[in-house]
ZAMAR-579411 format. One line per field, with one value per residue: residue number from 1; residue in three letters; x, y, z of N, C-alpha, C, O in turn. Coordinates in Angstrom, 2 decimals, always signed. Example, Ala and Ser with C-alpha at 12.3 -4.5 7.8 and 13.67 -1.06 7.14 Angstrom:
2
num	1 / 2
residu	ala / ser
n.X	+13.19 / +12.85
n.Y	-5.69 / -2.25
n.Z	+7.80 / +7.08
ca.X	+12.30 / +13.67
ca.Y	-4.50 / -1.06
ca.Z	+7.80 / +7.14
c.X	+13.20 / +12.90
c.Y	-3.30 / +0.03
c.Z	+7.80 / +7.87
o.X	+14.24 / +13.41
o.Y	-3.32 / +1.14
o.Z	+8.46 / +8.04
END
This chain:
81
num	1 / 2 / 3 / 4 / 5 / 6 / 7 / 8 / 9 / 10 / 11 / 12 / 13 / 14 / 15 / 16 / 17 / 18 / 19 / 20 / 21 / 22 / 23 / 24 / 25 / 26 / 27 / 28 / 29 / 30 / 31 / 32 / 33 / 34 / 35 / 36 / 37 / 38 / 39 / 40 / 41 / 42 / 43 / 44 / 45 / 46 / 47 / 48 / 49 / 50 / 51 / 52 / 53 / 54 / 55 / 56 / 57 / 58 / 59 / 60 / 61 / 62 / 63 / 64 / 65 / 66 / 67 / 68 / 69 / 70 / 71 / 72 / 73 / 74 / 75 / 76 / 77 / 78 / 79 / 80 / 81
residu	unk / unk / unk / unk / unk / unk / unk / unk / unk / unk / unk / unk / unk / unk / unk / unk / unk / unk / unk / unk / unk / unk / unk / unk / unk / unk / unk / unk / unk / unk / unk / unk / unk / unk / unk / unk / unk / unk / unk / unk / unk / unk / unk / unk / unk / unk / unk / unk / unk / unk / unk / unk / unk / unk / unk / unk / unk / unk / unk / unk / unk / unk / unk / unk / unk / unk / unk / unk / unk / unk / unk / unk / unk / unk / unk / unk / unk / unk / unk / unk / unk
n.X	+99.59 / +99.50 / +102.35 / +101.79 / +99.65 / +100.71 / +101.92 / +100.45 / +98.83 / +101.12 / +101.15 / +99.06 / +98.76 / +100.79 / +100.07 / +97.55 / +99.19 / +100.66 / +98.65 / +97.34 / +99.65 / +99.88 / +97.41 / +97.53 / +100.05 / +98.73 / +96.79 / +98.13 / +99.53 / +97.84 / +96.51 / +98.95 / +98.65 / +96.57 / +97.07 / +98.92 / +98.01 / +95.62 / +97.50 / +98.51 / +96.20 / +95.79 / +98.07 / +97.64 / +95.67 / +92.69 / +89.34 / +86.49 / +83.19 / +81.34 / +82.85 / +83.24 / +80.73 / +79.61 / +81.42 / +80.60 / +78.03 / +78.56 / +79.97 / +77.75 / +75.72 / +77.20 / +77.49 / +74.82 / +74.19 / +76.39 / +74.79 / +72.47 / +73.57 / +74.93 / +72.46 / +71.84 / +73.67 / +73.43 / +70.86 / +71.68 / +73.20 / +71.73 / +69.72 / +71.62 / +72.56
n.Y	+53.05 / +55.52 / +56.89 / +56.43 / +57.87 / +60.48 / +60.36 / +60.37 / +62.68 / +64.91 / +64.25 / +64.83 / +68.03 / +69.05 / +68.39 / +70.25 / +72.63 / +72.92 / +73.02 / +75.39 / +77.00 / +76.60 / +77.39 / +80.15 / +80.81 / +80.65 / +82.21 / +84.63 / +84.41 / +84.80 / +87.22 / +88.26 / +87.92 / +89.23 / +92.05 / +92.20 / +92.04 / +93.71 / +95.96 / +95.29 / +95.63 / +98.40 / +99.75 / +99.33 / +101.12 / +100.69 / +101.78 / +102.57 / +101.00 / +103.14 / +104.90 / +104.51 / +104.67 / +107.01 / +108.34 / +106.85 / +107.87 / +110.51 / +110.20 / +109.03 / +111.22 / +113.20 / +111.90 / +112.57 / +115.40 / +115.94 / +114.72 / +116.14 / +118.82 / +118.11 / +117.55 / +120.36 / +121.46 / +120.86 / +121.67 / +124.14 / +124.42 / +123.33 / +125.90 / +127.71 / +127.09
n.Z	+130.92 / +131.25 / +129.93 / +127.35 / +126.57 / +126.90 / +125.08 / +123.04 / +123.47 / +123.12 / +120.50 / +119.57 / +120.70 / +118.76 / +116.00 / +116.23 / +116.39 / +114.16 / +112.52 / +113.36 / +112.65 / +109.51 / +108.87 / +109.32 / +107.83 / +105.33 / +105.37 / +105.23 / +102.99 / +101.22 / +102.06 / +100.96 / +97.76 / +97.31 / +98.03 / +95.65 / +93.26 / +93.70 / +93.59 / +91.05 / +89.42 / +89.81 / +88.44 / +86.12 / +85.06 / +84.59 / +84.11 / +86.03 / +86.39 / +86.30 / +85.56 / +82.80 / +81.90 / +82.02 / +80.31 / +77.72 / +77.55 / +77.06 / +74.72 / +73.16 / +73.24 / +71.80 / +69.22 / +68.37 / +68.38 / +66.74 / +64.46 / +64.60 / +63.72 / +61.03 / +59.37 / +59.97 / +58.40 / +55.96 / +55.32 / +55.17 / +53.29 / +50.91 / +50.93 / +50.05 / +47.61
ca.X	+98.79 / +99.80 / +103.15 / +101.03 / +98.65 / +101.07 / +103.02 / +99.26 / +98.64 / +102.07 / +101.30 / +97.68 / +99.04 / +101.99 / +99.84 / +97.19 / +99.90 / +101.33 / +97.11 / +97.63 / +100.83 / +99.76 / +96.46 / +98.03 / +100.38 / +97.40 / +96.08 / +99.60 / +99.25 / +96.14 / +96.55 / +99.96 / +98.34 / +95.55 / +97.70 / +99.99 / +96.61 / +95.29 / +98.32 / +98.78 / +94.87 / +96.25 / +99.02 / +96.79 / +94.39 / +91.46 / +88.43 / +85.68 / +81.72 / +80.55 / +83.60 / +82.79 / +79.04 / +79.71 / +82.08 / +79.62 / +76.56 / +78.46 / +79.54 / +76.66 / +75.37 / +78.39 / +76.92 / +73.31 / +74.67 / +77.07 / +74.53 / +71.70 / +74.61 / +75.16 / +71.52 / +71.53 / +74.74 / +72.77 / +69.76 / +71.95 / +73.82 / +70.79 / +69.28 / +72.39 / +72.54
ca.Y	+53.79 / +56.96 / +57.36 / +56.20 / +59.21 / +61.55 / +60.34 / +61.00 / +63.99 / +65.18 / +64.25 / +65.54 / +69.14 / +68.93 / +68.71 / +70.96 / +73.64 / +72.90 / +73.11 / +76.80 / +77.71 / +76.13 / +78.36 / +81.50 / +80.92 / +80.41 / +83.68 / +85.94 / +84.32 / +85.35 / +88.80 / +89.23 / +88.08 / +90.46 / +93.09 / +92.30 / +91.86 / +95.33 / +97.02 / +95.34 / +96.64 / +99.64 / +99.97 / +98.96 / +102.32 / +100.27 / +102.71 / +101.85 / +101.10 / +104.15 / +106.22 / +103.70 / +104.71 / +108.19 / +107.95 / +105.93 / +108.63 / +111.34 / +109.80 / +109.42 / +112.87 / +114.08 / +111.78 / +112.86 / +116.75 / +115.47 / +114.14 / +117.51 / +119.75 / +117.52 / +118.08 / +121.74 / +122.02 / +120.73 / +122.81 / +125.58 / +124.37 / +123.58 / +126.85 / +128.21 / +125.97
ca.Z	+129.97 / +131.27 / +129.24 / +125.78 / +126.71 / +126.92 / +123.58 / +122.55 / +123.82 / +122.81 / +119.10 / +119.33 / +120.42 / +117.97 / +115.20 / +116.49 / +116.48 / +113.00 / +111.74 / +113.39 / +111.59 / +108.10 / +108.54 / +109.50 / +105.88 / +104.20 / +105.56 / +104.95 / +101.26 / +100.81 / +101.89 / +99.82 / +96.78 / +97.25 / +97.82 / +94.57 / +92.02 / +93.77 / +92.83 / +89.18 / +88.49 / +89.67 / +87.60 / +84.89 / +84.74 / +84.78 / +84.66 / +86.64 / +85.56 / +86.34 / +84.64 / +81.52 / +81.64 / +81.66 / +79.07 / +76.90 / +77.98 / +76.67 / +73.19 / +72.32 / +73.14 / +70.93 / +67.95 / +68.01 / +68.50 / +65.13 / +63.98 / +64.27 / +63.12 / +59.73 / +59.02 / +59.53 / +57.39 / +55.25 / +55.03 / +54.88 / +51.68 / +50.12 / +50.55 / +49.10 / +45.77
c.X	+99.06 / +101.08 / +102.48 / +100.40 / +99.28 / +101.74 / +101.61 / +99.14 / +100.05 / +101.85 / +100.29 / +98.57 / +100.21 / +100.82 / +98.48 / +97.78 / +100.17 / +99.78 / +97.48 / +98.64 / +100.73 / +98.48 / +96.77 / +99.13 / +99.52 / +96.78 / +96.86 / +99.84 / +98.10 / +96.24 / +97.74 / +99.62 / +97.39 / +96.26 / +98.55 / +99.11 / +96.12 / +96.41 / +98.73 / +97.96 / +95.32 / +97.14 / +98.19 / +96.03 / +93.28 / +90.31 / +87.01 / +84.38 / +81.11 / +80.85 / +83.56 / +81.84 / +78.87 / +80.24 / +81.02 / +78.12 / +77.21 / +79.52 / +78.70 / +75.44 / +76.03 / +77.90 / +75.59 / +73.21 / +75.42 / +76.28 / +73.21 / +72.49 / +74.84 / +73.88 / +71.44 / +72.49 / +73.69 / +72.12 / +70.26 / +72.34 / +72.77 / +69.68 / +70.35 / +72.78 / +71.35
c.Y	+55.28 / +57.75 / +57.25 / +57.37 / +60.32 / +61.44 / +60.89 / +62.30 / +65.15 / +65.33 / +65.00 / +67.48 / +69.75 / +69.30 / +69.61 / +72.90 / +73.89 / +73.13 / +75.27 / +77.45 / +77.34 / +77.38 / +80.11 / +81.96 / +81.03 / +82.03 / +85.12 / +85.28 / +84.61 / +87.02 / +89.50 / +89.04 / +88.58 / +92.11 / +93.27 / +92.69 / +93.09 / +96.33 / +96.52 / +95.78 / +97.93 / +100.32 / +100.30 / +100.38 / +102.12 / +101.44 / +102.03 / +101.68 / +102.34 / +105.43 / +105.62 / +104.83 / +106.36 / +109.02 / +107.68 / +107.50 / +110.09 / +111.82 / +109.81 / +110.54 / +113.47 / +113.53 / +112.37 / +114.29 / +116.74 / +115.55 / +115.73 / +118.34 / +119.32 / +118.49 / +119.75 / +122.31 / +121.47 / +121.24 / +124.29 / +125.36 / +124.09 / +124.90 / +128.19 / +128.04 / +126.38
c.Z	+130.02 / +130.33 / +127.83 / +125.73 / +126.32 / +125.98 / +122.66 / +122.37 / +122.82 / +121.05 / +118.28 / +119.17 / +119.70 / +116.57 / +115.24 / +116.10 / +114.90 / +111.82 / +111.93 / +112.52 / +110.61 / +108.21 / +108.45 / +107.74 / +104.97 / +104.20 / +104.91 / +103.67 / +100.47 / +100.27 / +101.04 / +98.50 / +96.32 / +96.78 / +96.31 / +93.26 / +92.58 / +93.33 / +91.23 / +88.94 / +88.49 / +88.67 / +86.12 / +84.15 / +84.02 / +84.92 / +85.27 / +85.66 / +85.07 / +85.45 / +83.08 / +80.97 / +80.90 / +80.18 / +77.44 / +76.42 / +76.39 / +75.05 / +72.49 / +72.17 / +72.04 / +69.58 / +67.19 / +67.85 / +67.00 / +64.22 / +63.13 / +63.20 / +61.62 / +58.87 / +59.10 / +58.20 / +56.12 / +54.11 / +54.46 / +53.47 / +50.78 / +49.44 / +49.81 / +47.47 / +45.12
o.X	+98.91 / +100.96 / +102.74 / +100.62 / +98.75 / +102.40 / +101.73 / +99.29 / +99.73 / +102.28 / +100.31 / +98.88 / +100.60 / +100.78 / +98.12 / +97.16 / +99.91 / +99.86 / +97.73 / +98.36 / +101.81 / +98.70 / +96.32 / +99.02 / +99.69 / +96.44 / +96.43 / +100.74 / +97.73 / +96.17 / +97.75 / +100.15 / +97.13 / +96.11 / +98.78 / +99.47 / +96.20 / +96.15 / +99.18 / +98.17 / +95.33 / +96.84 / +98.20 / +95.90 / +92.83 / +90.41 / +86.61 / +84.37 / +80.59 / +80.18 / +83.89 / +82.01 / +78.34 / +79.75 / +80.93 / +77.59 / +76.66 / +79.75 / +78.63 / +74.56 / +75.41 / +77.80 / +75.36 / +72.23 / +75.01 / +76.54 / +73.09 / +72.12 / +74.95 / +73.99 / +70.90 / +72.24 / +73.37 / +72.34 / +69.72 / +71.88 / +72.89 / +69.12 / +69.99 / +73.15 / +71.05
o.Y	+56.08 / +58.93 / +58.21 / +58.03 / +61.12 / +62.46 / +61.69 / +62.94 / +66.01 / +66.29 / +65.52 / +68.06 / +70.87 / +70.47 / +69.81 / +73.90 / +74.99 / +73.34 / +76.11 / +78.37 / +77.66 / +78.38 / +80.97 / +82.89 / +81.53 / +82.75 / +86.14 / +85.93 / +84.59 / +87.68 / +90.63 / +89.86 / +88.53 / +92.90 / +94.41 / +93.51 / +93.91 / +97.39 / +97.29 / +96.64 / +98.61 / +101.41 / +101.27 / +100.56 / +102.85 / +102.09 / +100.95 / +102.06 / +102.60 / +106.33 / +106.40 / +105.61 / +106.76 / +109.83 / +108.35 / +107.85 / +110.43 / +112.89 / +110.36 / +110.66 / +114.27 / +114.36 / +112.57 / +114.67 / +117.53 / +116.19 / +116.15 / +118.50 / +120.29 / +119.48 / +120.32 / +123.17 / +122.39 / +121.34 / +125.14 / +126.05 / +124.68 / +125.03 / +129.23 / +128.77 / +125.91
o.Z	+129.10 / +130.01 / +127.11 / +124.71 / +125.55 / +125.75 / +121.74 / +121.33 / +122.00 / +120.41 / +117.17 / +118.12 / +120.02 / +116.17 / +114.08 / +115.76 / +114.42 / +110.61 / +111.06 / +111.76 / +110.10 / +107.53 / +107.70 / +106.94 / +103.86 / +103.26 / +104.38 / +103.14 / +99.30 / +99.23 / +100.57 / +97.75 / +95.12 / +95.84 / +95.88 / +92.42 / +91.65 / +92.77 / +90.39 / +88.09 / +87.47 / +88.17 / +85.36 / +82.94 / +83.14 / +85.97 / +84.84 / +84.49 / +83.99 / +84.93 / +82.19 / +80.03 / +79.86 / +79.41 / +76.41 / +75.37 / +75.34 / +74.50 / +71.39 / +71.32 / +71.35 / +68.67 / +66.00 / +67.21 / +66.15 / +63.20 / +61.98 / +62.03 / +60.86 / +58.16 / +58.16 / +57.36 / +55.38 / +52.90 / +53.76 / +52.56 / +49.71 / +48.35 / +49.25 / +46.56 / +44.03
END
């Protein structure tokens, strides 16, 4: 029984090993397709939420400022006519 054991044993830490080196690929594919998708967003010039928001905030400041300014042109041409 002792040589069966050790064809055991033998097959046990065989594929023990080959669980380690399939996980460790798994891991260094992971992290290079992290790395590849962080540098295509990059590439990209993706703006973030916040540079959106801002963006967004101070459009529509610029319409409602548009929008005053119309109305005074307005007033003025009317009191000219």
């Amino acid at each position: 029984m002792t040589p069966r054991s050790k064809i055991f044993d033998d097959i046990s830490q065989l594929m023990t090993n080959a669980m380690g080196v399939a996980q460790g690929a798994r891991t260094e594919a992971e992290t290079a397709m992290k790395g590849m998708i962080d540098r295509w967003l990059a590439d990209r010039d993706f703006v973030t939420r916040e540079e959106f928001e801002a963006v967004r905030e101070m459009a529509r400041k610029a319409r409602e400022e548009n929008a005053a300014l119309e109305a005074r042109i307005a007033a003025l041409e009317s009191r000219q006519g």
